[in-house]
C-alpha positions as CSV (number, residue, x, y, z in Angstrom):
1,X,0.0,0.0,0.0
2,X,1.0,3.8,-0.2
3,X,2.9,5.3,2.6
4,X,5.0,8.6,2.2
5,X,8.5,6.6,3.6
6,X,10.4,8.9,5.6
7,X,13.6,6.8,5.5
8,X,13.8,6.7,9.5
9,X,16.3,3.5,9.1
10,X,18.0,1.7,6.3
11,X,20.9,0.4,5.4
12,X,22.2,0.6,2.4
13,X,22.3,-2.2,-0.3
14,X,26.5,-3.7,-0.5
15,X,28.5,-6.3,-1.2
16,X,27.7,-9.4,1.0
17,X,29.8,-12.3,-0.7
18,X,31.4,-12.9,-3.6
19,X,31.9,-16.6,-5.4
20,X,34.1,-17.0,-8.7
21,X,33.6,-20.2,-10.2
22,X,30.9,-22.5,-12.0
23,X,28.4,-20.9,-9.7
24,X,24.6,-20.1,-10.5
25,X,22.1,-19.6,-7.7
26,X,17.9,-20.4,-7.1
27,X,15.8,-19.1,-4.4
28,X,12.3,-20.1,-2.8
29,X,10.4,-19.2,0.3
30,X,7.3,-18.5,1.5
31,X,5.0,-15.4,2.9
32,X,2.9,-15.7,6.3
33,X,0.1,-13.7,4.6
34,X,-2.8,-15.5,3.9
35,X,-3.4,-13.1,1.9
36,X,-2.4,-10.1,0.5
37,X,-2.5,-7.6,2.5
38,X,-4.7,-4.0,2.0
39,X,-6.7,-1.6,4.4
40,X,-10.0,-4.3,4.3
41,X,-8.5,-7.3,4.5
42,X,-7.7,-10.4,6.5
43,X,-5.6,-9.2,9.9
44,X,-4.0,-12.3,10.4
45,X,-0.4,-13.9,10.0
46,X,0.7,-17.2,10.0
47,X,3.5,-18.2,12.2
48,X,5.0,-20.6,9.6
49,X,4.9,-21.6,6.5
50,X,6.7,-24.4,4.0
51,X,8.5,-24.5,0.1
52,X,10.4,-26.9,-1.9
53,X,14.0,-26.9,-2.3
54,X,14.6,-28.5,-5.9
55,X,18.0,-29.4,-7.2
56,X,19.6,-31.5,-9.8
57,X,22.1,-34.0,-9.0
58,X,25.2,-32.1,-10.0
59,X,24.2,-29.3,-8.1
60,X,26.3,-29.1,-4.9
61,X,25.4,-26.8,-2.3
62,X,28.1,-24.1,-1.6
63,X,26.6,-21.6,0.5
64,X,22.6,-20.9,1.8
65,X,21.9,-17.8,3.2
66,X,18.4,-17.5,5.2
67,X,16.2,-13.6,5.2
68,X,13.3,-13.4,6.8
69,X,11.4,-10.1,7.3
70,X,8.2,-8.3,8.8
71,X,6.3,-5.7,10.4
72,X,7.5,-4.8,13.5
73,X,10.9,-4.2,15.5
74,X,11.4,-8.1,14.6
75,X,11.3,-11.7,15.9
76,X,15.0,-13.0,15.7
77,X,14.4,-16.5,16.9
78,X,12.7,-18.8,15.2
79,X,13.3,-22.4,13.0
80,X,13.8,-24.1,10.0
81,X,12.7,-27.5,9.7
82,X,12.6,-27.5,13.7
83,X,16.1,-26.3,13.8
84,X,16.3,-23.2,16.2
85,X,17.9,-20.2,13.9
86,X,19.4,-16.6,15.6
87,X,19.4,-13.9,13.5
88,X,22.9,-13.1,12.9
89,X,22.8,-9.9,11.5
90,X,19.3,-7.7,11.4
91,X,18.3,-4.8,9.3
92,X,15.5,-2.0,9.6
93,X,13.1,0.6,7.6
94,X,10.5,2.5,8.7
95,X,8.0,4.4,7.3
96,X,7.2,6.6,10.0
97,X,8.0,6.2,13.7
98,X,5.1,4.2,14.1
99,X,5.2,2.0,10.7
100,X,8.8,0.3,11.3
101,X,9.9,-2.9,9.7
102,X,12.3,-5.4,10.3
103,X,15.1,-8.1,8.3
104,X,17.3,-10.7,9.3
105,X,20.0,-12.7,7.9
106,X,21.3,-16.0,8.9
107,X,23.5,-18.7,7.6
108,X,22.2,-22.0,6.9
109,X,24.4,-23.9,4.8
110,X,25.0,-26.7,7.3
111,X,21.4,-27.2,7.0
112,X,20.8,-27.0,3.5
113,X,23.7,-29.0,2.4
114,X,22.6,-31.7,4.9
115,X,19.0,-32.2,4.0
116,X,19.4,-31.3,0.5
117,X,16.9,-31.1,-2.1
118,X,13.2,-31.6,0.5
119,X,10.2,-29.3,1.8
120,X,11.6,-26.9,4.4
121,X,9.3,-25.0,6.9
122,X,9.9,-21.6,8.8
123,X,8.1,-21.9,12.1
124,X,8.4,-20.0,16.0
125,X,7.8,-17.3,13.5
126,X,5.3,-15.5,15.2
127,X,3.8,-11.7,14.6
128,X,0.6,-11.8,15.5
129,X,1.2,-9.8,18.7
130,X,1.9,-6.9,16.6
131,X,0.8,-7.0,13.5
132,X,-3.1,-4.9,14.1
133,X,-1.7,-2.2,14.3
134,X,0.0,-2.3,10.6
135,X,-3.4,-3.7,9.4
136,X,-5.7,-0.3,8.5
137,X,-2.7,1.0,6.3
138,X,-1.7,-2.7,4.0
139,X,1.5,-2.7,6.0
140,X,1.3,-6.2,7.6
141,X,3.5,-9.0,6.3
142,X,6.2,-11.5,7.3
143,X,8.0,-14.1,5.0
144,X,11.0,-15.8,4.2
145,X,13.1,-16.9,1.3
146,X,16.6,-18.9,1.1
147,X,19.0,-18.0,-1.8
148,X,20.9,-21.2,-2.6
149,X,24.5,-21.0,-4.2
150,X,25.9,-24.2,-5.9
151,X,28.3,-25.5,-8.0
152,X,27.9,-27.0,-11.2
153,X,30.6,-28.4,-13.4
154,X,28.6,-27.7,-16.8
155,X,28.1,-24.1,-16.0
156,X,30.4,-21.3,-17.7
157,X,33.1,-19.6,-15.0
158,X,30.5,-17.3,-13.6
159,X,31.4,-14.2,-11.1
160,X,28.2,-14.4,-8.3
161,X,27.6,-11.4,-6.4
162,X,25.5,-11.3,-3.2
163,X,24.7,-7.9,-2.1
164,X,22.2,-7.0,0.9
165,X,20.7,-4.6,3.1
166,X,17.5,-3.1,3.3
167,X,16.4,0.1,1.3
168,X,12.5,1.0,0.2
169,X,10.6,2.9,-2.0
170,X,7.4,4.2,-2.5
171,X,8.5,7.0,-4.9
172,X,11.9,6.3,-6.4
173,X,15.6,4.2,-5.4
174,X,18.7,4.4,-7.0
175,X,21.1,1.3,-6.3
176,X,24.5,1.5,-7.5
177,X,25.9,-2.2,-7.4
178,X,29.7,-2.0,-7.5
179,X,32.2,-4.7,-7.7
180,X,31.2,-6.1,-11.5
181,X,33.8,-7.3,-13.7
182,X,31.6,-8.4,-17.0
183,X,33.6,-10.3,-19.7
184,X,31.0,-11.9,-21.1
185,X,27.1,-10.9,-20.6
186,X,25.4,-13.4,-22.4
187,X,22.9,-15.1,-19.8
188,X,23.8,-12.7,-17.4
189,X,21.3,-12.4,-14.4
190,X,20.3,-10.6,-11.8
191,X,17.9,-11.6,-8.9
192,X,16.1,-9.7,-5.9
193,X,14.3,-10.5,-2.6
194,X,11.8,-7.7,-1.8
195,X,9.2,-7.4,0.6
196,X,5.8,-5.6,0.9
197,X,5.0,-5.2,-2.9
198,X,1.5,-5.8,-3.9
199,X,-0.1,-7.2,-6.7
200,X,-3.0,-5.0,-6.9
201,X,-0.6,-1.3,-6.9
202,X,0.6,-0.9,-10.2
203,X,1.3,2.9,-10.3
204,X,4.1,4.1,-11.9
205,X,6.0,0.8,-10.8
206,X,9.0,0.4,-13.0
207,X,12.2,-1.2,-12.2
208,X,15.2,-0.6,-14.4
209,X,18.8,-1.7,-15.0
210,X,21.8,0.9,-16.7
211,X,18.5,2.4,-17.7
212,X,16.7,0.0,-19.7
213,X,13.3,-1.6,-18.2
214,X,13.4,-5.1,-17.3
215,X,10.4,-7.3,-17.0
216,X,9.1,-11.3,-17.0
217,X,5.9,-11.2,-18.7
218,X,3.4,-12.3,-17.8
219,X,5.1,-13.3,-14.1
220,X,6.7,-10.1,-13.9
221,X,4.9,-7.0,-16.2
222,X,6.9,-3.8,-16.7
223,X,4.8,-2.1,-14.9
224,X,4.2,-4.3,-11.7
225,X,7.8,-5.8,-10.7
226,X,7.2,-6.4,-7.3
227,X,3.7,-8.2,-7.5
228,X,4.3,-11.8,-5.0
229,X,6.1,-13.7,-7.3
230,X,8.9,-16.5,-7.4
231,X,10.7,-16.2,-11.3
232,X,12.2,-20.0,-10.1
233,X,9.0,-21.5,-9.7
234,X,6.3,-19.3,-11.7
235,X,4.3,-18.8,-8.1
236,X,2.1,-15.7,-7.9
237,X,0.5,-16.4,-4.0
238,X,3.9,-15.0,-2.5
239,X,1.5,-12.3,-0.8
240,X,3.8,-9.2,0.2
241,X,7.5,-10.1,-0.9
242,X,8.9,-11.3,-4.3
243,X,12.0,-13.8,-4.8
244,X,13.1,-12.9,-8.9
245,X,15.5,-13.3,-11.0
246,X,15.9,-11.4,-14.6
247,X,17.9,-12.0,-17.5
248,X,20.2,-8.7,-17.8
249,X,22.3,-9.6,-21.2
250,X,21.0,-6.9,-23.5
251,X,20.8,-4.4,-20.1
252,X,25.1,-4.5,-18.9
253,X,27.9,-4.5,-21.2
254,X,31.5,-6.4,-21.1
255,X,33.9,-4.4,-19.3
256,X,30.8,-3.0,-17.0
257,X,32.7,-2.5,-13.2
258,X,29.1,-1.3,-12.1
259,X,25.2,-1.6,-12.8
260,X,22.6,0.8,-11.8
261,X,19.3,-0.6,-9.8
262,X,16.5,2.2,-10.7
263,X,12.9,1.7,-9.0
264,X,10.3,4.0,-9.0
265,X,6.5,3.7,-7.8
266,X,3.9,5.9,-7.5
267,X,2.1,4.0,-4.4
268,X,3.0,0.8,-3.7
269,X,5.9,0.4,-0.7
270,X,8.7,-2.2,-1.5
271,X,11.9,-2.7,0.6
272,X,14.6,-4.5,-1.7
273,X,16.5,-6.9,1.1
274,X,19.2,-8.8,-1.7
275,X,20.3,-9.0,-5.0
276,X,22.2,-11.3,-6.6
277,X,24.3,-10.9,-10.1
278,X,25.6,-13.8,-12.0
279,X,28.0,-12.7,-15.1
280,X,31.0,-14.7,-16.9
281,X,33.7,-13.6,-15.6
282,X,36.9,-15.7,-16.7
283,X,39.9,-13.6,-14.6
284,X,42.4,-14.5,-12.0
285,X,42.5,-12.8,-8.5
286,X,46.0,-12.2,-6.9
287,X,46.5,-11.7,-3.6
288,X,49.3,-12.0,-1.1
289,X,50.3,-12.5,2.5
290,X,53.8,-12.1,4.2
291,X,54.1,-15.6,6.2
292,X,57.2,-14.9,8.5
293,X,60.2,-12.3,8.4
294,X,64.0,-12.6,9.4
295,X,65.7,-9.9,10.6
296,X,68.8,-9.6,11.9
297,X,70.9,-7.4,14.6
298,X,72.0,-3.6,13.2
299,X,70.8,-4.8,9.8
300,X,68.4,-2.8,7.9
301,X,67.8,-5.7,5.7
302,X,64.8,-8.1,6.1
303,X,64.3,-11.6,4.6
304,X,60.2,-12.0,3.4
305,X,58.8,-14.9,3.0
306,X,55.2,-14.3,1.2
307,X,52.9,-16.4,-0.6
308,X,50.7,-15.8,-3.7
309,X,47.3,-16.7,-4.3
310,X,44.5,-17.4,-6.8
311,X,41.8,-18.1,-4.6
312,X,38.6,-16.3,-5.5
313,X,39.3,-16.5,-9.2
314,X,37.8,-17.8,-12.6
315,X,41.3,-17.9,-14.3
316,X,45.1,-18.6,-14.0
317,X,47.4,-15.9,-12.9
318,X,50.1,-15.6,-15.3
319,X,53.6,-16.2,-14.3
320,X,55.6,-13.4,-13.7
321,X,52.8,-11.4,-11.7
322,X,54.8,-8.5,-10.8
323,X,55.2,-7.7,-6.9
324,X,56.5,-4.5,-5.1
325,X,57.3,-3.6,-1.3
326,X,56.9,-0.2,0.5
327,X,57.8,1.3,3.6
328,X,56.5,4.9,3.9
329,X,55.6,4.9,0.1
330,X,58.9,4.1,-0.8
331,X,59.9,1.2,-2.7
332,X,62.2,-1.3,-0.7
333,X,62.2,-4.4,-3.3
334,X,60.5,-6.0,-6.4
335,X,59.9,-9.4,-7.6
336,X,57.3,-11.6,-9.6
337,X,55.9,-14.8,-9.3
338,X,57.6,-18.0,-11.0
339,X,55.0,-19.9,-12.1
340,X,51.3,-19.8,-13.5
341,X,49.4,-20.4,-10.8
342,X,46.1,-22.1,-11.4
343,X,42.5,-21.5,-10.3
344,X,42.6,-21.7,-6.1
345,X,46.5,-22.6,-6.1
346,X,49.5,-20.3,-4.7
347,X,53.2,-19.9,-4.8
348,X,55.6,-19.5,-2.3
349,X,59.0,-17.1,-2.1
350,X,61.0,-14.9,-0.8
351,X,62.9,-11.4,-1.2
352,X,65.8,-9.5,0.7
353,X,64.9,-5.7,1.2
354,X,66.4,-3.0,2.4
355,X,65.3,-0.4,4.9
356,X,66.2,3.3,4.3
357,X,68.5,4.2,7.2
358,X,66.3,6.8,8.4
359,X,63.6,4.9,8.8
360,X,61.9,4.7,12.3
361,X,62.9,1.0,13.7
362,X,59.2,0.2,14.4
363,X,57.9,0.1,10.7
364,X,55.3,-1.2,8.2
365,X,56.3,-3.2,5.2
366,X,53.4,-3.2,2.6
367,X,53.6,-5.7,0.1
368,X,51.2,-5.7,-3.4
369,X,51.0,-7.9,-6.0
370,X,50.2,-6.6,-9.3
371,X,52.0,-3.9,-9.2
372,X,54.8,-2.7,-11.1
373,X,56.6,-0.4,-8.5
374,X,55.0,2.4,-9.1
375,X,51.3,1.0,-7.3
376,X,50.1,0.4,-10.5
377,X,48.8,-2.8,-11.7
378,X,48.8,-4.7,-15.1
379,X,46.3,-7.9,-14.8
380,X,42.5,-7.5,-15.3
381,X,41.8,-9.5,-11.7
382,X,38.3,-9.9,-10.3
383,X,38.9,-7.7,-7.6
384,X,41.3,-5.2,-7.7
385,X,40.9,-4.7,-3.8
386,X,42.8,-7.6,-2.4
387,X,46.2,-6.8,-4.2
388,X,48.0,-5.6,-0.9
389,X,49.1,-6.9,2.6
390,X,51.5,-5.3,5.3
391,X,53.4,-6.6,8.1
392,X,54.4,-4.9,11.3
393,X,58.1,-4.9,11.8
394,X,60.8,-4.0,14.5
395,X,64.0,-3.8,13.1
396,X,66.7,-4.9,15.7
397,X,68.8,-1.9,16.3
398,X,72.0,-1.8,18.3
399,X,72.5,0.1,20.9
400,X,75.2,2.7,20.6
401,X,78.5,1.5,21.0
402,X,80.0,2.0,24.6
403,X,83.6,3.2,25.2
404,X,85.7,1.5,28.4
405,X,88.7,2.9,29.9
406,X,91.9,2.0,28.1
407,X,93.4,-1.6,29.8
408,X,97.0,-0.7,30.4
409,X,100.0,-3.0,29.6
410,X,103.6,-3.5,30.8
411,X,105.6,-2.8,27.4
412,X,107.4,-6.2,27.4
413,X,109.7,-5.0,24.4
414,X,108.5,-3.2,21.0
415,X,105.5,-1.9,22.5
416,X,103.9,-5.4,23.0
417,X,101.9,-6.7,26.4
418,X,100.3,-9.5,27.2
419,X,96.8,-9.0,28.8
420,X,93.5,-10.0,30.0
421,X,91.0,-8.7,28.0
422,X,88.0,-9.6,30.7
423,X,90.2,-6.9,32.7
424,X,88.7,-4.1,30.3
425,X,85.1,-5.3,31.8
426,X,85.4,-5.3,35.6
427,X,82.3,-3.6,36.8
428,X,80.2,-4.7,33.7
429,X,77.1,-7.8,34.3
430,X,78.3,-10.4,32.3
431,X,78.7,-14.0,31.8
432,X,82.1,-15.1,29.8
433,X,80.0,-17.3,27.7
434,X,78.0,-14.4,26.3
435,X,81.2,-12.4,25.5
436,X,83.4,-11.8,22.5
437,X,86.2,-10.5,21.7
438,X,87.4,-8.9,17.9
439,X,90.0,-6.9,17.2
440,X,87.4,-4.7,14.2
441,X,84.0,-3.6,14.3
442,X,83.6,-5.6,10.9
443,X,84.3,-8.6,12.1
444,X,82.0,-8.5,15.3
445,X,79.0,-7.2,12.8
446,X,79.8,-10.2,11.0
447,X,80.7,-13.0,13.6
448,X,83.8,-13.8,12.1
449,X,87.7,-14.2,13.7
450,X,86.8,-13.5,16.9
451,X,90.2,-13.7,19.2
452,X,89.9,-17.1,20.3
453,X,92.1,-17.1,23.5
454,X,91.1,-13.8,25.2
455,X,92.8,-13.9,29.0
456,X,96.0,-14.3,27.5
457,X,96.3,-11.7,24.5
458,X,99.1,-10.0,22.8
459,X,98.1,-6.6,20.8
460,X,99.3,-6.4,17.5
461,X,99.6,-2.7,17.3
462,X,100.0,0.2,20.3
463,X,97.4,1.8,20.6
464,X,95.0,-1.2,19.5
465,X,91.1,-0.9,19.7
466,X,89.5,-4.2,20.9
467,X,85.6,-4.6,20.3
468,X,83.4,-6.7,22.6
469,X,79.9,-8.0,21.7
470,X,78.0,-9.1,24.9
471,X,74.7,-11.4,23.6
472,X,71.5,-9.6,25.2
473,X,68.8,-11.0,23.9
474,X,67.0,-10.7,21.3
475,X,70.4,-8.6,19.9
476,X,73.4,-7.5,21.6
477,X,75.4,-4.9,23.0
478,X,78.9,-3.7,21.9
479,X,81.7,-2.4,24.1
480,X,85.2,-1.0,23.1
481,X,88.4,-0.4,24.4
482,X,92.1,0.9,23.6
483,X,94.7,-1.5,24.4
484,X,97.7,0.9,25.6
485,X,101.2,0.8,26.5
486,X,103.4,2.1,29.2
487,X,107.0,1.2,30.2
488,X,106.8,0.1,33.5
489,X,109.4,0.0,36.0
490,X,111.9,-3.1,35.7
491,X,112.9,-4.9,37.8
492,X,116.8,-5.3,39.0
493,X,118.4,-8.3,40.7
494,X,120.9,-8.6,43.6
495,X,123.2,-10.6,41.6
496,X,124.0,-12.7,38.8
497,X,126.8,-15.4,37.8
498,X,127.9,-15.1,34.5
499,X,130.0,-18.8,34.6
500,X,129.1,-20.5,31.1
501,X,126.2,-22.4,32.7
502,X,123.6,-20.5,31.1
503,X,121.6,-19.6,34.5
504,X,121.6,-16.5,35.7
505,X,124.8,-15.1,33.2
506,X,123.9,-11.6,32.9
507,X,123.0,-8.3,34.9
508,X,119.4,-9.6,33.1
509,X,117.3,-6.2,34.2
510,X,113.9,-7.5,33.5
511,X,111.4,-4.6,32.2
512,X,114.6,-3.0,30.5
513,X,116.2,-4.2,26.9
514,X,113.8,-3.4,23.9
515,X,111.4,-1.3,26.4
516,X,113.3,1.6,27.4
517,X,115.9,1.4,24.3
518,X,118.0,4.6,25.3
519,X,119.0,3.5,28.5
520,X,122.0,3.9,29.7
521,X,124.1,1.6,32.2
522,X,127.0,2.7,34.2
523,X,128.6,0.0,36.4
524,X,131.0,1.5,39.4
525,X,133.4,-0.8,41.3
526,X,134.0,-0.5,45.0
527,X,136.6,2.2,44.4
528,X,134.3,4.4,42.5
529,X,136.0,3.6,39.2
530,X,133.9,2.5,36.0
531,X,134.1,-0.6,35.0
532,X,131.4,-0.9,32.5
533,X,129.0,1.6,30.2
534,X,126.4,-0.3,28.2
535,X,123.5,0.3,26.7
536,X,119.5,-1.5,25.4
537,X,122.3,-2.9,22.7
538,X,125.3,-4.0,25.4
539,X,124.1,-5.5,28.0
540,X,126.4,-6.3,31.3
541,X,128.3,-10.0,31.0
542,X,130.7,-9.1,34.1
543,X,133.3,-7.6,32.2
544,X,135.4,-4.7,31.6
545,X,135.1,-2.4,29.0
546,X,136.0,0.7,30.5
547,X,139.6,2.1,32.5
548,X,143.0,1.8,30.7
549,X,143.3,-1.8,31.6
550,X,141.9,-5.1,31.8
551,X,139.2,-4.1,29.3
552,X,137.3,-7.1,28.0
553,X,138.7,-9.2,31.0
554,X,136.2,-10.7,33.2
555,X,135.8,-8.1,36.6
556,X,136.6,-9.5,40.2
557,X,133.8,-11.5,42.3
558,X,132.3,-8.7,44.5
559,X,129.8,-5.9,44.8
560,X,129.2,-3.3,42.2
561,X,127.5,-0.2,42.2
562,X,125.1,1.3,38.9
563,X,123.4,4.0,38.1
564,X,120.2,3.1,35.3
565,X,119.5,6.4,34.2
566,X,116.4,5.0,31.5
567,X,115.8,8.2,29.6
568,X,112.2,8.8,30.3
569,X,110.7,11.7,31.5
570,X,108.8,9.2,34.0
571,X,111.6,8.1,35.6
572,X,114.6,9.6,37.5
573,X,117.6,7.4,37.7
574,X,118.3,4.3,39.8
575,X,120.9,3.5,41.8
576,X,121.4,0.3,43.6
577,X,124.0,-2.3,44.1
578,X,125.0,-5.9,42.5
579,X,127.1,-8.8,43.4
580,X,128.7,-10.5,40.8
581,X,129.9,-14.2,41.5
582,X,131.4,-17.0,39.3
């Protein structure tokens, strides 16, 4: 009946599902009106009601989708074929604040696929409470209707759209269906569920498609579309809703991306609840997914490992399928896909990238397939929506390096010392087995020629920087020092014995030959006269080289005095005594 709708509530008619493949649909249901409904009619409702599923032996269910609708805020419980159902999603229109109307959606494949082709019966569907007061204006109804999608082998490579929602009209609607990809329109289709229309109003009811006027006669005259009629089974007692289908070839054109849904009416009230398009659509669909990620410690590079798919497609993906990777809109890497890769197959691979340096370490990778590097793609695909992924990533950054104080060595001759390099880290936390030692900052980045025996360590070079890398979890931290040199004091002995017996046969001044090279040593006998002068290349064998005799004969058994002046700003000169025996 006539109402002026003051679009209170709707939602807008959009893209539900999608199914690429030998697909084709049916549909059947039932109303609860006795009836049809109209100010002097019947003002009861049925609280169920039964139809016949009917399907051929290569039909296999793939998906069943349940809508049920009435006057009223809505009854969301109720059961098919003494299954209890739950509305899982719900919709609402309204005509006025008093004249509201409800929808609901539910799943019902499981059910479907497991009683198969039978009767089925709506029932604990029960409006009756409410429905008077809808009465006096034609507004009462309830029905239901399932849309069936199944897979047949001898069908063409179909693209099946399933779009819901709930919009109305009693004057005029305009439905843009997006989401179309037509290669081929012959037998092309396009199917509604509508509630409310009436039989008896045909003013200025027209529905039309890119324009053109689209009709069944006699089931569905150009001028009464919405009329309580099911185009699968030729009923006309569907009192108040309408479960169609239209063929659409000479109405949408190959290469279409979108169709336009035009209804108009001059009194009667219709909500349109789904519509279903089925169009030959022979195309791949890429899409991609990053599966894991390797990254390693101070590296900006990152291994991906991604796969590539051809799910949702009626067509092989070519090989070489181009693929690009951003960070911050810039593009890190490239690389393609190997093989064709077949209706619902994938492929596997992998790609090093690099990070800019000034990057922020906590950063997203985008990854898009189809796409040439500069986000533009090159494969007519199905859906050109499902080309891109991205992956949160923290890159492992090192913390800056810290410096140590130097570790001091004892020259022990040409500016070499032995040391300890776990002396450089007294005060630091740290277990030996997560320390290592390298004598570049290559090598530690790397891992490779670590100094292999570090408690006992000569340095090559004076100064010499020594880098440590201490394993901290999930990276590490890296530590360096200077290895330096000082000439420390040496050490003198009482005495020596310089007999042939190879102990002991030299004034041997630890700490002093090849360390403090311009020494000089002055050896004094007990009458103050000098005996010997030597130097870091003369050493003292116990004899004589200076006085006007004896020199190079071998000096008495007894006590000498020396002066060591070294010849270092660090040092004054010592003075001490030595006994020389045979």
């Amino acid at each position: 009946m006539f109402g002026a709708s003051s679009q209170l509530m709707a939602q807008d008619i959009s893209l539900f599902q999608q199914f690429n493949g030998h697909y084709d649909y049916t549909a059947f249901g039932n109303t609860l009106n006795a009836i049809e409904n109209g100010s002097g009619g019947n003002c009861s409702i049925l609280t169920s009601s039964s139809a016949d599923l009917n399907l051929n032996a290569n039909q296999n269910i793939v998906a069943a989708y349940l809508y049920w609708a009435g006057s009223g805020n809505g009854d969301f419980d109720i059961a098919l074929n003494g299954t209890p159902i739950t509305a899982q999603r719900t919709f609402n229109d309204a005509l006025d604040p008093t004249r509201v109307f409800f929808a609901a959606f539910a799943d019902v494949t499981d059910i479907i696929t497991n009683q198969g082709s039978t009767t089925y019966t709506i029932s604990d569907f029960d409006l009756s409470a409410i429905i008077n007061p809808f009465c006096p204006t034609g507004t009462n109804f309830g029905g239901w209707a399932i849309t069936v999608i199944y897979q047949d082998d001898s069908l063409p490579l179909n693209q099946l759209n399933v779009y819901d929602g709930l919009q109305s009209v009693p004057t005029f609607l305009s439905i843009t269906l997006d989401n179309l990809n037509v290669l081929d329109n012959e037998d092309a289709k396009i199917g509604f569920v509508a509630w409310e229309g009436d039989a008896g109003l045909a003013v200025n009811e027209q529905l039309t498609i890119n324009g053109n006027v689209i009709s069944n006669f006699p089931l569905n005259p150009a001028n009464n579309a919405f009329n309580g009629t099911n185009s699968f089974t030729g009923a006309s007692d569907l009192y108040n809703m309408d479960i169609d289908v239209y063929n659409i070839q000479d109405n949408i054109s190959i290469g279409d991306t979108s169709a336009t849904i035009e209804l108009t009416s001059g009194q009667d009230f219709v909500m349109i609840n789904n519509i279903i398009t089925v169009l030959n659509s022979q195309l791949p669909d890429a899409s991609i997914s990053i599966d894991d990620y390797i990254v390693n410690c101070g590296d900006n590079s990152v291994e991906l490992f991604y796969t590539v798919y051809n799910t949702n497609s009626t067509d092989t993906l070519p090989a070489n399928t181009l693929i690009a990777f951003y960070v911050d809109g810039i593009l890190i890497g490239q690389s393609q896909t190997t093989n064709a890769i077949t209706i619902g197959a994938s492929e596997s691979g992998s790609i090093i990238v690099s990070v800019p340096d000034d990057i922020d370490p906590n950063l997203t990778i985008i990854a898009i397939v189809d796409d040439d590097g500069n986000m533009t793609g090159t494969i007519t695909e199905i859906n050109e929506d499902n080309n891109i992924t991205f992956e949160d990533i923290e890159l492992l950054v090192i913390p800056d390096i810290v410096t140590l104080p130097n570790l001091i060595g004892c020259n022990e001759g040409f500016e070499i010392s032995t040391y300890n390099l776990y002396d450089a880290l007294e005060g630091q936390d740290f277990n030996e087995e997560n320390i290592t030692f390298y004598q570049s900052l290559e090598d530690l980045e790397t891992g490779s020629s670590p100094i292999l025996i570090p408690s006992d360590f000569n340095n090559t070079s004076s100064p010499e920087t020594i880098y440590v890398r201490l394993t901290s979890p999930p990276c590490y931290e890296v530590f360096q020092f200077d290895l330096t040199i000082e000439n420390c004091p040496p050490f003198i002995p009482d005495g020596f014995s310089p007999n042939g017996d190879t102990l002991n046969d030299w004034f041997n001044i630890e700490g002093l030959y090849n360390i403090f090279t311009e020494h000089n040593l002055i050896i004094y006998n007990r009458y103050g006269d000098i005996v010997f002068e030597g130097n870091n290349d003369k050493p003292w064998y116990g004899k004589i080289n200076r006085g006007l005799n004896k020199q190079g004969s071998k000096a008495p058994v007894g006590t000498y005095y020396y002066i060591l002046n070294l010849n270092d700003p660090n040092y004054q000169p010592i003075v001490g005594w030595v006994y020389l025996n045979y």
